[in-house]
C-alpha positions, -999 to 999 in steps of 0.1 A, spaced: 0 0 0 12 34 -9 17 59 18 -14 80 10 -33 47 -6 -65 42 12 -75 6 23 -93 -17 -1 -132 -13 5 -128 23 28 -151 46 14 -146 76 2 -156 109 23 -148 142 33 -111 147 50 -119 156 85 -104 188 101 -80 166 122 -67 147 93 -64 178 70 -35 193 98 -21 160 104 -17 156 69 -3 194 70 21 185 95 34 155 72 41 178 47 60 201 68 81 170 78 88 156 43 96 189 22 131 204 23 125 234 40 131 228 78 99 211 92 96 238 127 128 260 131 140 255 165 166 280 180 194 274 199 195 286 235 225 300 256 212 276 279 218 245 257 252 260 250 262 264 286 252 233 294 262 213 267 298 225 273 296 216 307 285 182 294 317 185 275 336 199 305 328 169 325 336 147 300 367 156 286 378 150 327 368 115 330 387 111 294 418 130 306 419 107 336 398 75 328 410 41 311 426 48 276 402 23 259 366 18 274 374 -21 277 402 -13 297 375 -2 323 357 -37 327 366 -68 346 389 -84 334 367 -112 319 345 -89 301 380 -76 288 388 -107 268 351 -114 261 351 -80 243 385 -86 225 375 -117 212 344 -100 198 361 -73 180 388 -95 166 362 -121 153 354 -82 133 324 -74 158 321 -34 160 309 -26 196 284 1 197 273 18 235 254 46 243 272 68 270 260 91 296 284 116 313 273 123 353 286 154 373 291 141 404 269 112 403 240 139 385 228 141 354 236 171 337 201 185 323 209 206 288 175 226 284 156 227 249 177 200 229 195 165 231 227 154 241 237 120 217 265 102 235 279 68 219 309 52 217 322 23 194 352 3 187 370 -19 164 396 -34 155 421 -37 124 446 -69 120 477 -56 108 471 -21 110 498 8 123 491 35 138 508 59 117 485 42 90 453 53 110 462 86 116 473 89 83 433 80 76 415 105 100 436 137 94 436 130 53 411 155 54 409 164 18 400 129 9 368 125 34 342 132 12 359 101 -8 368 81 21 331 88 39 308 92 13 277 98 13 275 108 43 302 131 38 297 153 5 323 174 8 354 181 29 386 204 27 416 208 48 417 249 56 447 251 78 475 227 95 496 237 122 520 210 135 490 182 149 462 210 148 439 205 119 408 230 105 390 219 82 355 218 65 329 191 56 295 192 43 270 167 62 241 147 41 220 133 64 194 114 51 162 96 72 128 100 61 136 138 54 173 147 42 194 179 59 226 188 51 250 209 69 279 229 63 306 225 96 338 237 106 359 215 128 393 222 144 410 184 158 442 180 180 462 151 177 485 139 200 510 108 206 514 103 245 525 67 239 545 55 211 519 23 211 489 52 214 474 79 198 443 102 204 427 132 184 401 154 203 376 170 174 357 201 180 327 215 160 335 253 158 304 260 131 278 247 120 251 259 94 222 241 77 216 244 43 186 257 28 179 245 -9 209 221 -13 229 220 -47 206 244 -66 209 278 -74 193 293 -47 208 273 -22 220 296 15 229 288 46 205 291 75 212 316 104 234 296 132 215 279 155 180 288 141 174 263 122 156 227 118 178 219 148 192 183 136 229 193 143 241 223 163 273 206 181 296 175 173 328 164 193 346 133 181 372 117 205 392 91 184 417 68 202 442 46 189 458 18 206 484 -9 186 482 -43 210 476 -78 197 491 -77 163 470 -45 151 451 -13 160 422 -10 183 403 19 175 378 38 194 357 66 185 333 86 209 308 109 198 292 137 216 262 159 197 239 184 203 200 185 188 169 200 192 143 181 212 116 158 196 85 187 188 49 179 203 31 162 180 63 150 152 79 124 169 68 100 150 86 118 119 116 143 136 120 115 168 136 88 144 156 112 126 171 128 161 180 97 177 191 74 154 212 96 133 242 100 159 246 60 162 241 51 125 269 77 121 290 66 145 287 32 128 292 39 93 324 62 102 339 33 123 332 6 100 345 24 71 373 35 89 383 0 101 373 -10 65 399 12 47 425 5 72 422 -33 65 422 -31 29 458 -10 32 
């Protein structure tokens, strides 16, 4: 049955009020301009970098790998999985002293994954991540466009244009600024920062513009990336953890904007670790 077909043998009559807005509302969803423009407060931001704040901590002084953190069993039982090629995929939650940390008007995404690549260097994986020219290659579609801007020593900037696509499709233009760093000569880790980013209005045609900053549809208004690298057991582990910020699902569109919001972050976190691990073992 088609999306608008009518059941066999329902007969035909006059659209009620309440089915003319819902079918309104659908039509908001499903047409490129944003469905309900959502703004972004300075008290998301505020407490979305505290979120960050609090997290970066527990990073600075928690295990290197999330494994690492487990009993020992779970340890090997989780190496054996990723070395049978299993990705591991966990949402996260970071607590401020044992509290949540409420960020008002939006939606924090926290998930981590790992992986791991037989055979693969480190020097090969970083060489991967920063080859920021070559993302919209390496990670496409869901990266359409990418471009290194700057390079200082292990400080990247760089550009790339976001397609995402679920039910309705937004795309994003984002700035991003990563520091890379080699505590360890068997470790790595880069710490990734969102420093812009806009939604596009009217994608790939001629009228295409970016939306004002954070009012917008609201599907991405923040992204941090923590990427870490660890060569044990005859190859690369590699971990990536991903902190975004959303809107909230709006009254009455969850069924439409809800799917969109939440599953987004984890199918992204999937695709960019699997393809990573992917390209690494094919080198």
């Amino acid at each position: 049955m088609a999306l608008y077909d009518l059941p066999t043998g329902c007969p035909a009559s006059p659209l009620s009020g309440a089915t003319i807005a819902a079918f309104a509302a659908l039509l908001l969803v499903l047409l490129p301009a944003p469905a309900a423009a959502a703004d972004l407060s300075t008290r998301s931001v505020v407490n979305f970098d505290r979120y960050i704040r609090v997290t970066e901590s527990r990073l600075d002084r928690g295990a290197f790998l999330w494994i690492d953190s487990l009993s020992t069993a779970q340890q090997q039982a989780r190496r054996d999985e990723l070395r049978r090629g299993v990705l591991i995929i966990e949402t996260q939650k970071t607590l401020d002293g044992g509290a949540e940390i409420d960020v008002p008007d939006a939606l924090v995404h926290h998930w981590l994954g790992l992986a791991f690549v037989p055979g693969a260097t480190i020097d090969q994986a970083l060489a991967l991540l920063q080859d920021y020219n070559a993302h919209a290659q390496i990670y496409k579609p869901v990266v359409a466009r990418s471009r290194l801007n700057s390079r200082n020593g292990d400080t990247f900037r760089f550009y790339l244009r976001f397609l995402m696509k679920k039910v309705i499709t937004v795309v994003v233009n984002s700035e991003h600024e990563a520091r890379f760093s080699r505590p360890l000569p068997d470790r790595a880790e880069g710490r990734i920062h969102s420093t812009r980013i806009a939604e596009i209005e009217d994608p790939g045609t001629p009228t295409e513009r970016e939306l004002p900053v954070g009012h917008d549809s609201g599907y991405l208004w923040r992204l941090n990336t923590y990427w870490r690298l660890l060569a044990r057991d005859g190859g690369v582990y590699l971990q990536c953890e991903s902190v975004s910020l959303t809107r909230g699902i709006p009254m009455g569109l969850g069924w439409a904007v809800g799917p969109f919001v939440t599953s987004i972050p984890r199918e992204s976190l999937t695709f960019t670790l699997k393809t990573t691990r992917d390209r690494l073992a094919r080198k």
